[in-house]
C-alpha positions in Angstrom: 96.6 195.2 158.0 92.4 194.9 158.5 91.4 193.5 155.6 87.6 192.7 155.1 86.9 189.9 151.8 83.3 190.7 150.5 82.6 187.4 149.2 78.5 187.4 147.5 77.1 184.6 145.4 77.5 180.8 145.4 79.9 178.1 146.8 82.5 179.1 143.9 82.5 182.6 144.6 83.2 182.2 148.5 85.3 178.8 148.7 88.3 180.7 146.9 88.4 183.6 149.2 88.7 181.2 152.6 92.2 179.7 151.1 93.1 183.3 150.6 91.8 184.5 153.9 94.0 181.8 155.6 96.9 182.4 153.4 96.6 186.4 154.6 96.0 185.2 158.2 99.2 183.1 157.8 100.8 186.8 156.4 99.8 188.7 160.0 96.8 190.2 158.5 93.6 190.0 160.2 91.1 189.5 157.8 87.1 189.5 158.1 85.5 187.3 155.4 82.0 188.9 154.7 79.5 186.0 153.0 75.9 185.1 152.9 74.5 183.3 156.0 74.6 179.8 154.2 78.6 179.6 154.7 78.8 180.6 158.1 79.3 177.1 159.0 82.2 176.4 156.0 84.1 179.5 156.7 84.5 179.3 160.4 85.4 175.7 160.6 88.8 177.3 158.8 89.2 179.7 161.6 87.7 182.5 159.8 86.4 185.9 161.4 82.9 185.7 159.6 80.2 188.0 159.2 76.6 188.1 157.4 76.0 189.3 153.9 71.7 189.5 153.1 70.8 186.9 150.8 71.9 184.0 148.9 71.7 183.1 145.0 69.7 179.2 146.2 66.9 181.2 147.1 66.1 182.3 143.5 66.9 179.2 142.0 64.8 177.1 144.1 62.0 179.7 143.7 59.4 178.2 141.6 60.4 180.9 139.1 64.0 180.1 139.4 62.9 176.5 138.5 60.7 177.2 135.8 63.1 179.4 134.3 66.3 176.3 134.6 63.8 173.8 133.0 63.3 176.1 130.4 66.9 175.7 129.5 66.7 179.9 128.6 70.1 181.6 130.0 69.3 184.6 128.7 65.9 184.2 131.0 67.7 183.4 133.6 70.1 186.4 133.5 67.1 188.2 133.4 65.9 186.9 136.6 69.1 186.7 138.6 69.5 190.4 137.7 65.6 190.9 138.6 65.9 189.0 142.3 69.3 191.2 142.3 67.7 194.4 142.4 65.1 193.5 145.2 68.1 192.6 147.9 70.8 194.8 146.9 69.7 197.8 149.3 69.9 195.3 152.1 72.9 194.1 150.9 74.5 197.4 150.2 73.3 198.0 154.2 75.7 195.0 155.1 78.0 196.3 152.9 78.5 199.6 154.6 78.8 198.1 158.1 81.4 195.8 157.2 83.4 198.3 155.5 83.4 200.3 158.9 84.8 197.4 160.6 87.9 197.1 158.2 90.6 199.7 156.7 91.5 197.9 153.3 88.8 196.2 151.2 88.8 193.0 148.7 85.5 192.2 146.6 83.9 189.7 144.7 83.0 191.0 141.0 79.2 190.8 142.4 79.8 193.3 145.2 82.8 195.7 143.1 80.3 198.3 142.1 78.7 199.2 144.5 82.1 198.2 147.0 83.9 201.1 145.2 81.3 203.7 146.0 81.5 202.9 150.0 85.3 202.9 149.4 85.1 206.3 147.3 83.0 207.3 150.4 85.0 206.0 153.4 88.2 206.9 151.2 89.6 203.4 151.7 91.6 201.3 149.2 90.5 198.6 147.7 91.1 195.7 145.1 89.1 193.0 142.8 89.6 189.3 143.0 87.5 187.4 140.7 87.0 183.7 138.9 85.1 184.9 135.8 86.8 184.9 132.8 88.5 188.3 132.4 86.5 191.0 131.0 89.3 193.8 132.0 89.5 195.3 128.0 92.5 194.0 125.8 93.3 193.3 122.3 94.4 189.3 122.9 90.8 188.0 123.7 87.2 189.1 123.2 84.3 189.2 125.9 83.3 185.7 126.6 79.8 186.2 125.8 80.3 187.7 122.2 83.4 185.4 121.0 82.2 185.3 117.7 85.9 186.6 116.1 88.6 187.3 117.3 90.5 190.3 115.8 92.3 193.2 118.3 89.7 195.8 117.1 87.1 193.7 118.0 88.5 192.1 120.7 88.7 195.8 122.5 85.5 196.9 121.3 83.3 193.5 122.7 84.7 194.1 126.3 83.7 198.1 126.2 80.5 197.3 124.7 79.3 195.1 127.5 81.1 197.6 130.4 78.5 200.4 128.1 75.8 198.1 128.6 76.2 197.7 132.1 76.4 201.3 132.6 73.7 202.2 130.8 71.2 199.5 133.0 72.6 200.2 135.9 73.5 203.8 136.5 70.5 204.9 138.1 70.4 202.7 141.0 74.2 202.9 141.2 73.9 207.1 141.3 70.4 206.6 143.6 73.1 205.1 145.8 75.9 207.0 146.0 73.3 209.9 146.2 72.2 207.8 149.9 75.7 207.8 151.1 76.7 211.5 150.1 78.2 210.8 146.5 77.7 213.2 143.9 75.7 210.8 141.1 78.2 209.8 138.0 78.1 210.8 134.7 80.5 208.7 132.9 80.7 204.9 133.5 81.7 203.6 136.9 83.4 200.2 135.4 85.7 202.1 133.5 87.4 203.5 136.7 88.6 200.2 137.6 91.0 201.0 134.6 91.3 204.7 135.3 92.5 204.0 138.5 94.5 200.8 138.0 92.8 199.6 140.6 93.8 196.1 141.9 92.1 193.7 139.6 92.9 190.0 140.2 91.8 187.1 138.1 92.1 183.6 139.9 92.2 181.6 137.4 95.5 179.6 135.4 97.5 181.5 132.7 97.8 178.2 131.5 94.4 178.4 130.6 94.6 182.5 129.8 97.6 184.0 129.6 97.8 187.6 131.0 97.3 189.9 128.0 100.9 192.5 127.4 98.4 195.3 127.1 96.6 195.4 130.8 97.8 198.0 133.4 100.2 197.2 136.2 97.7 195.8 139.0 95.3 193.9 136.5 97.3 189.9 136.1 96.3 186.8 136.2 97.4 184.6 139.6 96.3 181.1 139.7 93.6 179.5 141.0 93.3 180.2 144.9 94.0 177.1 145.9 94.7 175.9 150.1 97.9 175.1 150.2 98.8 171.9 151.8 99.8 172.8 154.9 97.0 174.7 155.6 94.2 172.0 154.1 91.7 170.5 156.8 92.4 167.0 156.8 89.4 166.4 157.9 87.5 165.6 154.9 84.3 164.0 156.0 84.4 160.9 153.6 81.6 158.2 154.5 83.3 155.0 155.3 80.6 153.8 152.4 81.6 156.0 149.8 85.1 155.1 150.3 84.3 151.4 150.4 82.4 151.9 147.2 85.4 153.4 145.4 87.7 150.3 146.3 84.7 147.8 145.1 85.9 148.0 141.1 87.3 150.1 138.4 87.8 153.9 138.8 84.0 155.8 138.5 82.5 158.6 136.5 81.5 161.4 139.1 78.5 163.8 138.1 78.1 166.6 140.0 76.7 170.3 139.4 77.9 171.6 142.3 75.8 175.2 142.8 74.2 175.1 139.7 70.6 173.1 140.2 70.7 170.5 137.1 67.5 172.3 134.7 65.6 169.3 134.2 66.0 166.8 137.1 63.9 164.3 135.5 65.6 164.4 132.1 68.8 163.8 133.8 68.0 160.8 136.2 66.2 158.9 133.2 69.9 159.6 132.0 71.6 157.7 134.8 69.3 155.4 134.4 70.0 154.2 130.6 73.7 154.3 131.8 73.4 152.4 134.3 71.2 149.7 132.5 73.4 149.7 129.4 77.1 150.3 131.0 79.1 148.7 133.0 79.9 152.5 134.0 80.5 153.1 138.1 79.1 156.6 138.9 79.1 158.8 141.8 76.6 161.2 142.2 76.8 164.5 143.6 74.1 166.3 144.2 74.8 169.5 145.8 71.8 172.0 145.1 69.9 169.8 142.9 66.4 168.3 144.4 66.2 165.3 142.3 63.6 162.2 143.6 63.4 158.7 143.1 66.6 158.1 142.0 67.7 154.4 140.7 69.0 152.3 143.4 72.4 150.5 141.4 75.4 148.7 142.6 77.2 150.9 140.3 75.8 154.2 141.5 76.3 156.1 144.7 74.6 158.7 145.6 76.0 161.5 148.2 75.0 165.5 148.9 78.6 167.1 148.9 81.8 165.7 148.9 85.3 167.5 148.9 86.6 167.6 145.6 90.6 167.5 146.2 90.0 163.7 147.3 87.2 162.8 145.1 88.0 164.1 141.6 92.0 162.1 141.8 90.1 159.2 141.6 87.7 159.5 139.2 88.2 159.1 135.6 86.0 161.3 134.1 83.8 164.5 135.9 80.6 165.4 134.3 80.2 169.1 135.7 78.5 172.4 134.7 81.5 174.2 134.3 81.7 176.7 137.0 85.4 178.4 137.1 86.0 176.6 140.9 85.1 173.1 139.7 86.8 173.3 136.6 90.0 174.1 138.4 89.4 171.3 140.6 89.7 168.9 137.7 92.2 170.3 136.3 94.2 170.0 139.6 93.0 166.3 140.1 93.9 166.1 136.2 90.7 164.7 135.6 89.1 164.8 131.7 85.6 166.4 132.3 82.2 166.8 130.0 81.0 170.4 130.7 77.0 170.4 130.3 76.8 174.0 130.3 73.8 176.0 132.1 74.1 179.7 131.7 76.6 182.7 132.6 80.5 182.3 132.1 79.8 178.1 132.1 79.7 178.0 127.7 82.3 179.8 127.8 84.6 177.6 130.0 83.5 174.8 128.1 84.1 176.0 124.7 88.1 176.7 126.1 88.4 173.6 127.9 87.1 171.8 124.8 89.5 173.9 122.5 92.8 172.8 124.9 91.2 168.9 124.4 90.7 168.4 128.1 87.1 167.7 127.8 83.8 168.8 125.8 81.7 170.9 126.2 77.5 170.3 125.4 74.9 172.7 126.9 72.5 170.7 129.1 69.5 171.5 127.0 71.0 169.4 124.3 72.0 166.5 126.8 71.3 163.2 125.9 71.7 159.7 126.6 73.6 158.5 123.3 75.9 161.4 122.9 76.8 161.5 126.6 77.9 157.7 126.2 79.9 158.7 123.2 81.6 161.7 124.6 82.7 159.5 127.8 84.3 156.6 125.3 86.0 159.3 123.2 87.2 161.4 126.5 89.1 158.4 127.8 91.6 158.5 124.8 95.3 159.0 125.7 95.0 162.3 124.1 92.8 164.2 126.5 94.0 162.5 129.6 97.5 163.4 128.4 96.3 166.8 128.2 94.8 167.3 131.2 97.4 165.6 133.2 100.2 168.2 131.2 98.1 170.9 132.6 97.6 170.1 136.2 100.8 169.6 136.7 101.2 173.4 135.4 98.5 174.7 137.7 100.3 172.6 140.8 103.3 174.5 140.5 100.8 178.1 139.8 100.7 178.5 144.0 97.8 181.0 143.1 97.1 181.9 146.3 100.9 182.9 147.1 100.8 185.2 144.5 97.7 186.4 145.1 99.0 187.7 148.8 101.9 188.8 147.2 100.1 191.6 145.0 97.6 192.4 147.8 100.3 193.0 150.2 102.7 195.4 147.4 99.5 197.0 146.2 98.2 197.9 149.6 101.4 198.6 151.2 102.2 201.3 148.0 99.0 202.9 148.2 
């Protein structure tokens, strides 16, 4: 099969999709990974067939709105904005859209491209299938919406997860009908996210069922695979690691690593003054990732080291606690390196991942606006207890044996092949 992966957003959204991409390749497939510019380099040092998607989410957050908006600590704010900036590229993106679907026959999306992926499918009459990392919002009885878990009853449950698809709907369905209108579409009346159900259209979440079980009450082609893991034999050995980080890690006891991968840290000067008063009042070891986050003048320590990105699977096994910000692909990195982790929550699905990793007692959860000094010291004492890192170790050792990315092939392949 031609498959093309339409893979839009940040380094969490696409880095899942090259271990599946390989995993398809290894199936006979030929597959065409579709990502913004600022992967190019990542995907095709895997071997990947890539091609350009307009855009990428840094360039909003390093806007000096995008800034102003993270220091104010105001998710709902910066919904507001992502969804604002969203509008402005999506009729270049959809223009990239439609090209790549011409190159392909079968089609697998990102939850940020599905909408509008459906229509071009609808249009081009190709098939078709979701894979996301978010928690699941596919309706069911077992769980609520993760952004309005305030009970948890089946009626409710239900209702939360069509509220929000009717919210979506109703902000949305005029430039969603404006488009299909473009492309030859008669416009939509009733509300293009319930045909994902109507159809049983593939719809796979890559995340653990040790963490969510698949609810009894989803249709066929909607389950719950695993994280998309690389599978050993296909991992690039080549990880990169500076000779001095690696020196560093054999120099004493096993470090804390801090890192908020694609999320900028809000207030960058709040949060070094907070290394700081670690360093000077710990014997704490601490490796630093930055990742997205511009952050100056930072405190030169023999027990810090400071490093731009760093690959996970090697770094996280041999740390002994991870202070993250709880995006769904370095959560499940912990979890595989059975690592105990602090989740300083920003905005989007990253409360939510904290509140359930927190509820399992692997880790805690704070938002970043309420981050300080004193209680991040107390949560890392109380997070090296045997409890939590008996936990956590129970639990990677469930997601080890998940082979996520098996399973995922597994269900494109029967769902593609039956259509």
């Amino acid at each position: 099969m031609n498959i093309g992966i339409f893979a839009w957003g940040s380094r969490g959204d696409v880095q899942p999709f090259v271990a599946l991409s390989i995993e398809l390749k290894a199936n006979g497939h030929s597959v065409k990974l579709f990502a913004p510019e600022n992967f190019k380099d990542f995907i095709e040092s895997h071997n990947i067939e890539y091609h350009p998607l307009y855009g990428n989410t840094d360039d909003v957050l390093y806007s000096p709105e995008g800034q102003r908006v993270l220091q104010s600590g105001n998710a709902i704010s910066l919904l507001r904005l992502m969804q604002k900036e969203g509008k402005k590229i999506q009729p270049l993106l959809n223009k990239d859209l439609l090209e790549g679907c011409e190159k392909v026959d079968y089609i697998i999306t990102s939850v940020l491209c599905h909408v509008w992926i459906s229509c071009i499918a609808e249009k081009m009459n190709k098939k078709w299938g979701l894979v996301t990392f978010s928690p699941p919002t596919t309706p069911t009885k077992k769980f609520p919406f993760a952004g309005l878990a305030f009970f948890n009853t089946p009626i409710y449950n239900k209702l939360s997860h069509q509220f929000v698809q009717f919210m979506y709907w109703t902000f949305n369905k005029k430039d969603i009908n404006n488009f299909r209108e473009s492309i030859s579409l008669q416009p939509l009346k009733s509300n293009i996210v319930n045909r994902l159900t109507e159809n049983n259209i593939l719809n796979l979440y890559a995340i653990s069922p040790a963490l969510i079980p698949r609810p009894n009450d989803w249709q066929s082609n909607s389950d719950i695979t695993g994280y998309l893991f690389m599978l050993p034999e296909r991992e690039n050995n080549d990880n990169n690691i500076p000779i001095e980080l690696s020196s560093f890690l054999r120099g004493g006891e096993p470090p804390i690593y801090i890192g908020m991968g694609s999320m900028p840290i809000p207030n960058p000067g709040q949060f070094k003054n907070i290394i700081s008063e670690i360093l000077k009042t710990t014997n704490y070891r601490i490796v630093f990732c930055k990742g997205w986050t511009v952050i100056s003048n930072l405190p030169t320590h023999d027990n810090l080291f400071t490093i731009d990105y760093v690959n996970h699977d090697w770094l996280l096994p041999k740390c002994k606690v991870a202070i993250i910000h709880g995006g769904a692909g370095t959560i499940a990195s912990c979890l595989k390196a059975k690592t105990p982790m602090i989740i300083t929550s920003v905005f989007g699905d990253q409360p939510w991942w904290g509140k359930i990793i927190q509820k399992k007692l692997l880790g805690f959860h704070i938002p970043a606006k309420k981050l300080t000094t004193k209680k991040l010291k107390e949560l890392i004492e109380i997070i090296q207890s045997n409890n939590f890192k008996k936990n956590v170790t129970e639990i990677g050792g469930k997601i080890k044996n998940e082979n996520g990315v098996t399973n995922a092939v597994s269900k494109i392949n029967k769902y593609f092949e039956n259509l």
